[in-house]
TORKOL-4160 file (C-alpha; in steps of 0.2 Angstrom, whole numbers, padded with zeros to 4 digits, m for minus):
350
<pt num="1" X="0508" Y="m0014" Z="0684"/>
<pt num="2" X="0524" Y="m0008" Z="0680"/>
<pt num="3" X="0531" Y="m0003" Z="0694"/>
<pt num="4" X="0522" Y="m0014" Z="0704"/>
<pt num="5" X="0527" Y="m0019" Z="0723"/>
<pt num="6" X="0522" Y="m0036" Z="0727"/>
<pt num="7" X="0525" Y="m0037" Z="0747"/>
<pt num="8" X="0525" Y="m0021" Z="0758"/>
<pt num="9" X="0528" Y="m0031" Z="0773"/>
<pt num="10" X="0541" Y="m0044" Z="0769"/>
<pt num="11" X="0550" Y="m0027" Z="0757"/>
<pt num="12" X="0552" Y="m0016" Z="0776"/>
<pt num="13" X="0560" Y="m0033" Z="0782"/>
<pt num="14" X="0572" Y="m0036" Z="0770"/>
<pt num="15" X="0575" Y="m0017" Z="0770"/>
<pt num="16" X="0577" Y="m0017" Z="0787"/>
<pt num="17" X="0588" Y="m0033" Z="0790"/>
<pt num="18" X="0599" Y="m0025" Z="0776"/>
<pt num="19" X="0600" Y="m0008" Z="0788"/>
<pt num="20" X="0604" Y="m0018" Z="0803"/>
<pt num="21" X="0617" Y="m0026" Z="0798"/>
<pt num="22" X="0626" Y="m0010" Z="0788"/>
<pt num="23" X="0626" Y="0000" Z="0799"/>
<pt num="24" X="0639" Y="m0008" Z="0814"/>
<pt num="25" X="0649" Y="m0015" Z="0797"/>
<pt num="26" X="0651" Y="0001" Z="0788"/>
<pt num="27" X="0658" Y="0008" Z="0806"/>
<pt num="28" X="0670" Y="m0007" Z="0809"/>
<pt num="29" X="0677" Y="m0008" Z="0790"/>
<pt num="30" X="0677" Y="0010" Z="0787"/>
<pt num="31" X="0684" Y="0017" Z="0805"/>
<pt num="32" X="0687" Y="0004" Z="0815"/>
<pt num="33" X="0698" Y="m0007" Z="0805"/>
<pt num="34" X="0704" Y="0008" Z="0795"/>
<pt num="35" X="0710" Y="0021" Z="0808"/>
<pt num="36" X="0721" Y="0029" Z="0797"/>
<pt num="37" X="0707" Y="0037" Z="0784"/>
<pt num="38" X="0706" Y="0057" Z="0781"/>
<pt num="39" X="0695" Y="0066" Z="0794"/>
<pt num="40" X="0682" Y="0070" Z="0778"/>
<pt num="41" X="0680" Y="0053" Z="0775"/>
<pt num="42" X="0677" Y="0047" Z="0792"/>
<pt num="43" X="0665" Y="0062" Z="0795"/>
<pt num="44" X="0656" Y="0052" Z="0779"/>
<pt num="45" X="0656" Y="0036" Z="0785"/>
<pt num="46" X="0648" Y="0043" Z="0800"/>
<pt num="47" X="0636" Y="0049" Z="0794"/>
<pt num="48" X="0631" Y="0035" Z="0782"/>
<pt num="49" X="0630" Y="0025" Z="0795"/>
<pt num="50" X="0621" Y="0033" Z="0806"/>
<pt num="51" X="0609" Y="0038" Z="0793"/>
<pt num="52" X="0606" Y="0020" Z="0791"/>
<pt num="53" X="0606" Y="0014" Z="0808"/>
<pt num="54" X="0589" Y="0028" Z="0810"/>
<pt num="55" X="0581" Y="0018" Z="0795"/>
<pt num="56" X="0582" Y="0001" Z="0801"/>
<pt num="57" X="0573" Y="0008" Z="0815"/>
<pt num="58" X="0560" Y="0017" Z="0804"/>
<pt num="59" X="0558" Y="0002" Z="0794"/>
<pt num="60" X="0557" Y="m0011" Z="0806"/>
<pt num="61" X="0546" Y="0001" Z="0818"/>
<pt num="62" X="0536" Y="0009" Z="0808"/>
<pt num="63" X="0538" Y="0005" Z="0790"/>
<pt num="64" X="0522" Y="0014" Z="0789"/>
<pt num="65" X="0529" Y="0030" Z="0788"/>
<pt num="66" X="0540" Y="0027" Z="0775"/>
<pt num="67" X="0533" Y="0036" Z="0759"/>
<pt num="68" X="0528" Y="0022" Z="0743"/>
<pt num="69" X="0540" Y="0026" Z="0732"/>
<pt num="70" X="0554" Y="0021" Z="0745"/>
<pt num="71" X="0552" Y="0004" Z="0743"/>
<pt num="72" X="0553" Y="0004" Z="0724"/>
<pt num="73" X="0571" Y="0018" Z="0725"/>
<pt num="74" X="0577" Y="0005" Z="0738"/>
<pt num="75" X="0586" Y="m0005" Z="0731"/>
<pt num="76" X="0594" Y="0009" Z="0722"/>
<pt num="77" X="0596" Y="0019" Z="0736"/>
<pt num="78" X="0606" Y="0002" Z="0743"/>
<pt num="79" X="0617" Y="0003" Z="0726"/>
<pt num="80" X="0623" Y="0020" Z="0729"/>
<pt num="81" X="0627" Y="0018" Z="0744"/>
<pt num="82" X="0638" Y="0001" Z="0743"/>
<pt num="83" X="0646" Y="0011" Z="0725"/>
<pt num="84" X="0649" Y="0025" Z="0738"/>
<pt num="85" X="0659" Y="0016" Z="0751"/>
<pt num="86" X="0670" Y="0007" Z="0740"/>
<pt num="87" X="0674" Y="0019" Z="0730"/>
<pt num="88" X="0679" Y="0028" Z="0747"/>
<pt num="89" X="0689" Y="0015" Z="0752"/>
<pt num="90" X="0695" Y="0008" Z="0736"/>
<pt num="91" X="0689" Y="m0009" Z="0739"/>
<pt num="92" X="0683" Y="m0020" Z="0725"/>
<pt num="93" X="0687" Y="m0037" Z="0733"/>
<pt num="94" X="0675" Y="m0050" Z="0730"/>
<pt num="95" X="0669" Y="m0046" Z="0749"/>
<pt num="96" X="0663" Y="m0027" Z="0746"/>
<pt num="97" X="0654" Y="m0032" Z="0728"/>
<pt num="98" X="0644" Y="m0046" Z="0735"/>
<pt num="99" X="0635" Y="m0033" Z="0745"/>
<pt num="100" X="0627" Y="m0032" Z="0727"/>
<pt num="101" X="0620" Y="m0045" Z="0729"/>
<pt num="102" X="0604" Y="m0036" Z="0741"/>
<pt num="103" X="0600" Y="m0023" Z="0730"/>
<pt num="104" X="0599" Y="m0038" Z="0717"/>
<pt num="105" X="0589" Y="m0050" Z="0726"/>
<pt num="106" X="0578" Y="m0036" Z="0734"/>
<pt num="107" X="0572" Y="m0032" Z="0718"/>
<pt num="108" X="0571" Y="m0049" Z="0712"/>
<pt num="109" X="0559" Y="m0053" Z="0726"/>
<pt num="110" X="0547" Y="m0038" Z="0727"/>
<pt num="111" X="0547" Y="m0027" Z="0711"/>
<pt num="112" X="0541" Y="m0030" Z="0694"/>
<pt num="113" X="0553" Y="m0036" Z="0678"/>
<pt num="114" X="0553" Y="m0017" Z="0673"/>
<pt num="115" X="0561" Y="m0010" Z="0689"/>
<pt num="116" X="0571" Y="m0027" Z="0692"/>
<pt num="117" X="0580" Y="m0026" Z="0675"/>
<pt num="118" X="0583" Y="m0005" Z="0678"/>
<pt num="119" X="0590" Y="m0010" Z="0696"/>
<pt num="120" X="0601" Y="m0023" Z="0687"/>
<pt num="121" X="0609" Y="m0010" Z="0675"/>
<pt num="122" X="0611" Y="0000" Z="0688"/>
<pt num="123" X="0620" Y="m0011" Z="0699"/>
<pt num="124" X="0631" Y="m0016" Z="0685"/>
<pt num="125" X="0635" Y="0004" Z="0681"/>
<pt num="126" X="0642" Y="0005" Z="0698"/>
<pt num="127" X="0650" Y="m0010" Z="0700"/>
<pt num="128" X="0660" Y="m0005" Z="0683"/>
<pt num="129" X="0663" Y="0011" Z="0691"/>
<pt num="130" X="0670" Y="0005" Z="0708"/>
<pt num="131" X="0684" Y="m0010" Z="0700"/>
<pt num="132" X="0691" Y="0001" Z="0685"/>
<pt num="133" X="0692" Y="0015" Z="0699"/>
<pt num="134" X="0702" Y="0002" Z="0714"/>
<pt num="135" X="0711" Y="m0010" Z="0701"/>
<pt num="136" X="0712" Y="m0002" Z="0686"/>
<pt num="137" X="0706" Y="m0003" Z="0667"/>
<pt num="138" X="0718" Y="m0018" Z="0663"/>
<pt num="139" X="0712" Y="m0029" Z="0677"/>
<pt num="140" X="0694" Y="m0022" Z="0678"/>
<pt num="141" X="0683" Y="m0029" Z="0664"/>
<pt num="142" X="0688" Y="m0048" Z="0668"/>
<pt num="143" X="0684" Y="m0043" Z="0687"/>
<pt num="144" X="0668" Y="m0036" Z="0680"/>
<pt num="145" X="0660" Y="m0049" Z="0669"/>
<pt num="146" X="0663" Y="m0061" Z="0679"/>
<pt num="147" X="0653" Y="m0051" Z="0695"/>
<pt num="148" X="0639" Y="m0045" Z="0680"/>
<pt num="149" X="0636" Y="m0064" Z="0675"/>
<pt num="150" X="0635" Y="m0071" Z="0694"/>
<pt num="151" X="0621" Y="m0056" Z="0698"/>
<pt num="152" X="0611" Y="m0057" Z="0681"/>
<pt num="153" X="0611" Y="m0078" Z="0683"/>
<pt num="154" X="0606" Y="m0076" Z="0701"/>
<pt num="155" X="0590" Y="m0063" Z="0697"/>
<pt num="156" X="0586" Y="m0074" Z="0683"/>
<pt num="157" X="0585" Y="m0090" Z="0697"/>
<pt num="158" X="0577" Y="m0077" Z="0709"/>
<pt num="159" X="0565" Y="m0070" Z="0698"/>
<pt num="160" X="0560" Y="m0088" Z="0691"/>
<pt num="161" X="0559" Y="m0097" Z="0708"/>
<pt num="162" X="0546" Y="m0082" Z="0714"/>
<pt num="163" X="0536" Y="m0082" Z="0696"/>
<pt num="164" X="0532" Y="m0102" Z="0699"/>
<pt num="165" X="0526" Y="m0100" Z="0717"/>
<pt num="166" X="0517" Y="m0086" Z="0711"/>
<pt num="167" X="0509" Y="m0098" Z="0698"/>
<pt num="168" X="0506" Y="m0111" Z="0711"/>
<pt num="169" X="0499" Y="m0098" Z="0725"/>
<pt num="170" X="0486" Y="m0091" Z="0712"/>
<pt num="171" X="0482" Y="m0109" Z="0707"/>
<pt num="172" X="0479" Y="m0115" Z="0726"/>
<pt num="173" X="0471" Y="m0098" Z="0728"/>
<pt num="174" X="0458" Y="m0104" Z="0714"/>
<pt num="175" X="0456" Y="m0121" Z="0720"/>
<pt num="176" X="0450" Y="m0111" Z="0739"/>
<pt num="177" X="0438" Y="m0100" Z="0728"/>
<pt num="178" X="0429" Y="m0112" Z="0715"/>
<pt num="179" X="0417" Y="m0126" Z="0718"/>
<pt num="180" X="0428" Y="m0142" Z="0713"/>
<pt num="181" X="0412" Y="m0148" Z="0704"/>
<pt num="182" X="0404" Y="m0135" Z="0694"/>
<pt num="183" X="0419" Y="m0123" Z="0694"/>
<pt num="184" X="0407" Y="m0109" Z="0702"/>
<pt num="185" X="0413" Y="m0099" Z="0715"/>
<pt num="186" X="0410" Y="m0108" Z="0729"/>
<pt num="187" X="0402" Y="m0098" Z="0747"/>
<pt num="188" X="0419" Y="m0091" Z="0750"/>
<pt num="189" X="0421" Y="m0083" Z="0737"/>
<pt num="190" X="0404" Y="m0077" Z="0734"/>
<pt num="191" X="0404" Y="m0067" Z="0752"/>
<pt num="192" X="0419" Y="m0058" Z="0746"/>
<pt num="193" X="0409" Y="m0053" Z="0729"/>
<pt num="194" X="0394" Y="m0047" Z="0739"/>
<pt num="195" X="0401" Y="m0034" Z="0746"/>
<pt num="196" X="0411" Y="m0029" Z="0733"/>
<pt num="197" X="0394" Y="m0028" Z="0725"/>
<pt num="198" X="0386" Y="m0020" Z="0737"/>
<pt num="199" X="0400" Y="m0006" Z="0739"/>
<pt num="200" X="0401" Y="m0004" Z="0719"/>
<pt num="201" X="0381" Y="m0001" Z="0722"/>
<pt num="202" X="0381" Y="0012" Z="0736"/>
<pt num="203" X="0396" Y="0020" Z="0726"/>
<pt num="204" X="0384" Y="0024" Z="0710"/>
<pt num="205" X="0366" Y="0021" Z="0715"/>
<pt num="206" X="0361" Y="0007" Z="0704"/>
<pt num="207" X="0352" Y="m0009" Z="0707"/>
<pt num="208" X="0359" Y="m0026" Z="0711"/>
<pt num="209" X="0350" Y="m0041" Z="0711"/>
<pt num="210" X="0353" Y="m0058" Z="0720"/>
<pt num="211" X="0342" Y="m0074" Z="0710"/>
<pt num="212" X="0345" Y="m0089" Z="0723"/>
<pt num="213" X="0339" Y="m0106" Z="0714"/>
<pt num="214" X="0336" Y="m0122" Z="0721"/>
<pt num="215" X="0334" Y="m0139" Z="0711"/>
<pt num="216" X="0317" Y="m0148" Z="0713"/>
<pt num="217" X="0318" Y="m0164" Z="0722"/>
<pt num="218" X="0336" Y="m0166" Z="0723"/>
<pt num="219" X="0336" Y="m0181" Z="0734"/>
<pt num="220" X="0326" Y="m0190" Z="0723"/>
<pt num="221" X="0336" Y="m0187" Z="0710"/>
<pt num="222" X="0349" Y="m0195" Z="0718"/>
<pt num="223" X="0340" Y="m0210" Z="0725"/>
<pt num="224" X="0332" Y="m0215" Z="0710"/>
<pt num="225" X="0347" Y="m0212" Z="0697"/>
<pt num="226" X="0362" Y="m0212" Z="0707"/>
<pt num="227" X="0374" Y="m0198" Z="0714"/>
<pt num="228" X="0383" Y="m0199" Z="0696"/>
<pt num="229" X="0367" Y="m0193" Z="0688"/>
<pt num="230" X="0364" Y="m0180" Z="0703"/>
<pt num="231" X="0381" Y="m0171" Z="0699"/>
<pt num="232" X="0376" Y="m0172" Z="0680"/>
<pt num="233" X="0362" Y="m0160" Z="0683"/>
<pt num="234" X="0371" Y="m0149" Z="0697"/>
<pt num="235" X="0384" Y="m0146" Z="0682"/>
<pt num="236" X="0371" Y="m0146" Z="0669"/>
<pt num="237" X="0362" Y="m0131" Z="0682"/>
<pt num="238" X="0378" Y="m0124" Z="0684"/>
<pt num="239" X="0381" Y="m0120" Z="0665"/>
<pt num="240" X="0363" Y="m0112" Z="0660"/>
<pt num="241" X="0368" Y="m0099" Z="0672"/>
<pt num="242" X="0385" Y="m0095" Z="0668"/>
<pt num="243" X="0377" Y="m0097" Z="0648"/>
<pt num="244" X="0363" Y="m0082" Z="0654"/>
<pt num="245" X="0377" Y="m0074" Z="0665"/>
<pt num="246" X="0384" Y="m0057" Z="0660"/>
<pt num="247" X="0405" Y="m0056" Z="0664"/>
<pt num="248" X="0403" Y="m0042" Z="0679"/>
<pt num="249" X="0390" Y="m0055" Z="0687"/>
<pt num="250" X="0394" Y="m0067" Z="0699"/>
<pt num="251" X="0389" Y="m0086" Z="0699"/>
<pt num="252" X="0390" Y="m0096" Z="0713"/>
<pt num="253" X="0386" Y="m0115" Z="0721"/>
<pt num="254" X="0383" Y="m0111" Z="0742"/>
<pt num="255" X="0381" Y="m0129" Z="0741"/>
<pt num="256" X="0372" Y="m0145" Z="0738"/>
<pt num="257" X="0358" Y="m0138" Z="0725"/>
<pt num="258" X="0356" Y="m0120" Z="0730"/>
<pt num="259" X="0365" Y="m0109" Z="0717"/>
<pt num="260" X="0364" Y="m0088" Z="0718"/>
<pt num="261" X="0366" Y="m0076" Z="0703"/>
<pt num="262" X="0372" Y="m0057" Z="0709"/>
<pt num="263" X="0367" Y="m0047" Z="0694"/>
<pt num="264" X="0371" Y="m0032" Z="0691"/>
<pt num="265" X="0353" Y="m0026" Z="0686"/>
<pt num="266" X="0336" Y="m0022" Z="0689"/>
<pt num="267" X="0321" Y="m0030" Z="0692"/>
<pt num="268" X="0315" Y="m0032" Z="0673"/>
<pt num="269" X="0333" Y="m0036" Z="0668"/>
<pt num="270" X="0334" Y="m0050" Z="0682"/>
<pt num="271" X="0318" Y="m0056" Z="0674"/>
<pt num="272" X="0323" Y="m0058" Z="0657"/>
<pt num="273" X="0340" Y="m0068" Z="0665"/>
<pt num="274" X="0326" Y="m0080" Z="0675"/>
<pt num="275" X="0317" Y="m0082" Z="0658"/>
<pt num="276" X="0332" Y="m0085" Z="0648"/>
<pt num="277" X="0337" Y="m0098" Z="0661"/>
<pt num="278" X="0322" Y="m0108" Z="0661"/>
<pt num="279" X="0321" Y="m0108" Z="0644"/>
<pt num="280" X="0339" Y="m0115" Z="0644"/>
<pt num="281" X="0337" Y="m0129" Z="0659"/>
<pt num="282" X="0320" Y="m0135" Z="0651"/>
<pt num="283" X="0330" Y="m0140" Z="0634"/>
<pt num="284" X="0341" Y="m0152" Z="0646"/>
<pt num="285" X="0333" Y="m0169" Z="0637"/>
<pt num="286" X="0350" Y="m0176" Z="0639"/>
<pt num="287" X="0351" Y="m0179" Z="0657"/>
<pt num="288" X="0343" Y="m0195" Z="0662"/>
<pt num="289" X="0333" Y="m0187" Z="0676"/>
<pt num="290" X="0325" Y="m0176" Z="0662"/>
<pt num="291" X="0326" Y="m0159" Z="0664"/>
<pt num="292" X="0328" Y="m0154" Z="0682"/>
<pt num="293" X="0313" Y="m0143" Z="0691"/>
<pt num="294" X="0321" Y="m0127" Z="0697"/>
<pt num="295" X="0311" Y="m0115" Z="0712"/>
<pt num="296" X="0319" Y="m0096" Z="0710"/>
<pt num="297" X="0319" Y="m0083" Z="0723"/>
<pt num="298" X="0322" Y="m0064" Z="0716"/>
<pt num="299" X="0327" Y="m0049" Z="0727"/>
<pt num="300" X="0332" Y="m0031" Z="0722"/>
<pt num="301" X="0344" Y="m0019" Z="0730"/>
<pt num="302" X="0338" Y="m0006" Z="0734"/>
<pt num="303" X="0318" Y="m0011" Z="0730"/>
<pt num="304" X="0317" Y="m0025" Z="0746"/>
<pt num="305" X="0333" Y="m0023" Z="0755"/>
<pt num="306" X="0345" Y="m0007" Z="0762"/>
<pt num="307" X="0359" Y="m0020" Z="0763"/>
<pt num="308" X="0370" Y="m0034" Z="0754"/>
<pt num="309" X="0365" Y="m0044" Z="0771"/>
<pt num="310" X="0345" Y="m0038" Z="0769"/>
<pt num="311" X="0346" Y="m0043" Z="0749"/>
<pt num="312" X="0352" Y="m0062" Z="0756"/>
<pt num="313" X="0340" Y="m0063" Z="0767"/>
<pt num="314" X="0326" Y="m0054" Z="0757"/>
<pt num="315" X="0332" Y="m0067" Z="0742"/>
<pt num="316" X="0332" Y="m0082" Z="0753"/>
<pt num="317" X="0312" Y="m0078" Z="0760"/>
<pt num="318" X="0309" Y="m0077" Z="0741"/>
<pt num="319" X="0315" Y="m0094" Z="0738"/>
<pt num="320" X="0305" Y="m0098" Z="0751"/>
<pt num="321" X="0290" Y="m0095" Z="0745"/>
<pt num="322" X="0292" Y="m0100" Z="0729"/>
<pt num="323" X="0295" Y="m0119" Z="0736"/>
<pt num="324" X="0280" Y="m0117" Z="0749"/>
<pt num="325" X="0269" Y="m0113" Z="0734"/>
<pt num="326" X="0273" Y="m0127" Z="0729"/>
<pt num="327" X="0291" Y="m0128" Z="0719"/>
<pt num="328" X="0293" Y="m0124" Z="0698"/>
<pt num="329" X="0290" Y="m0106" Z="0702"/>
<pt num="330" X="0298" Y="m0090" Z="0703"/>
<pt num="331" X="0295" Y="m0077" Z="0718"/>
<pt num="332" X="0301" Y="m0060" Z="0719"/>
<pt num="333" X="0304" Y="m0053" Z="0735"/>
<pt num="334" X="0288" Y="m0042" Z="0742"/>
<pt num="335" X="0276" Y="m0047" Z="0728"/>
<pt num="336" X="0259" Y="m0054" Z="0733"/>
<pt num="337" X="0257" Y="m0064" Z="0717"/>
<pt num="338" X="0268" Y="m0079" Z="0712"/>
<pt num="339" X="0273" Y="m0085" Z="0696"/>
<pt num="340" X="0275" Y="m0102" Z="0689"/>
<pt num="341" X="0293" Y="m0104" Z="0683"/>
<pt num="342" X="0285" Y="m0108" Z="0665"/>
<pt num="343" X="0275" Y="m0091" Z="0664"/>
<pt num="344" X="0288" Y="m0077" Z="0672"/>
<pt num="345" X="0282" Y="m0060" Z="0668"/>
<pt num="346" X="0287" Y="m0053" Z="0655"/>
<pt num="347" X="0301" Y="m0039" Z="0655"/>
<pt num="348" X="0286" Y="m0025" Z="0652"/>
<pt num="349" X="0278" Y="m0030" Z="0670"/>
<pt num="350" X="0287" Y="m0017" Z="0682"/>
């Protein structure tokens, strides 16, 4: 998103740190070590401060309250304010345009490119504003450009540093979700997705239905051709269903040799996947093991279960039954008949 805000929580803190430490400063520079300033301005400075003493409070208290858009205008907010006083008290020492430097890094840190490079021209607007005002145009532009490049390098190091550990996060955030051997969603991820599932189901009213699989004789799989063999077939599994997978479905390994599609579809379109995927796994020749037996359990929200939880269950009973009958077949949650995985009914049968 454009105007995207990456961290609420850490944004109030920097936003509050920022206020706790302006507000006693802005008194001892602007009153305290400055007795001699006109009564208006004083009134000003008291005001500024006490205004920002009440949002560090706000923000570090109850950040809550604090309207979205505050967090994105902050660090604009933050530049007028720092423009304010200097120009006030006429300072551009190095000292009163470092406080730049928040406003810059705030953004740098929590708000998308678009709003950093806005806050950027901004701060550089103001900054230009405050030394041509206190030192005057002959002396101000070297002041200037040498301020503007030690803020545009600084968000350009910022802004770098937080896009590779943003890289890093999503890629240590993939490796938490994914299977590392079939690249499925793993159980973790799966959970999540079921609900998701289940609430985008209660939202409009249409079906969702959970196929849990399971290999035939996996152990002896494994103790006759190896473990290297074994994986072969659990990856080989693993790709006929994302192959007969549409992109809103969800393919997962729970572990060991049970696998789960969610599909977004009915009964006869859950079918026509299950048929599609024993077509596909019986072409496996390549595998030394042959291709690998597969027993399927189907359940339907909301034809044999009220809940994502119920639909598991419901799915899993189905598995059940279809390897108590004897493993090869599919069973579909509350049907008296079973089917051998070889003669699935047809999409016609309801």
């Amino acid at each position: 998103m454009a105007y995207q805000l990456r961290d609420r929580h850490g944004a109030s803190r920097a936003v509050a740190y920022l206020m706790v430490a302006a507000a006693p400063f802005i008194v001892l520079t602007g009153l305290i070590l400055e007795p001699h300033q006109a009564l208006p301005v004083k009134i000003a400075i008291s005001v500024v401060a006490v205004v920002v003493g009440i949002g560090a409070w706000v923000c570090w208290h109850r950040p809550e309250a604090m309207p979205d858009f505050f967090w994105l205008v902050a660090p604009f907010m933050a530049t007028a304010i720092i423009s304010g006083l200097n120009l006030m008290t006429k300072d551009a020492s190095t000292g009163s345009q470092l406080f730049y430097l928040w406003p810059v890094l705030y953004a740098a840190n929590f708000l998308s490119r678009r709003v950093i490079y806005l806050n950027i021209a901004a701060v550089l607007v103001c900054e230009a504003l405050v030394v041509l005002v206190a030192l005057g145009a002959q002396d101000a532009f070297a002041d200037w450009a040498a301020m503007a490049l030690a803020l545009a390098m600084t968000a350009v190091v910022v802004v770098t540093l937080r896009e590779r550990a943003d890289q890093l996060l999503r890629r240590l955030e993939g490796q938490a979700l994914a299977d590392p051997l079939t690249g499925l969603a793993n159980r973790r991820s799966f959970d999540d997705e079921l609900h998701i599932a289940g609430a985008w189901a209660e939202r409009t009213g249409r079906p969702l239905a959970l196929v849990t699989v399971d290999l035939d004789y996996f152990k002896a799989i494994n103790d006759t051709y190896g473990h290297a063999v074994g994986d072969q077939a659990l990856q080989a599994v693993a790709g006929a269903l994302q192959s007969v997978a549409e992109r809103e479905d969800v393919v997962a390994r729970l572990g060991g040799d049970e696998f789960v599609m969610l599909l977004r579809a009915d009964r006869r379109g859950a079918l026509r996947t299950i048929s599609a995927l024993g077509d596909i796994v019986a072409g496996l020749t390549e595998l030394p093991s042959g291709p690998p037996g597969l027993s399927i359990g189907l359940a339907v929200l909301p034809d044999h279960a009220s809940s994502v939880e119920e639909l598991l269950a419901a799915s899993d009973a189905a598995l059940y039954e279809a390897k108590s009958r004897g493993r090869g077949r599919v069973a579909v949650a509350g049907d008296v008949a079973r089917h051998n995985v070889d003669r699935i009914p047809s999409p016609a049968v309801s």
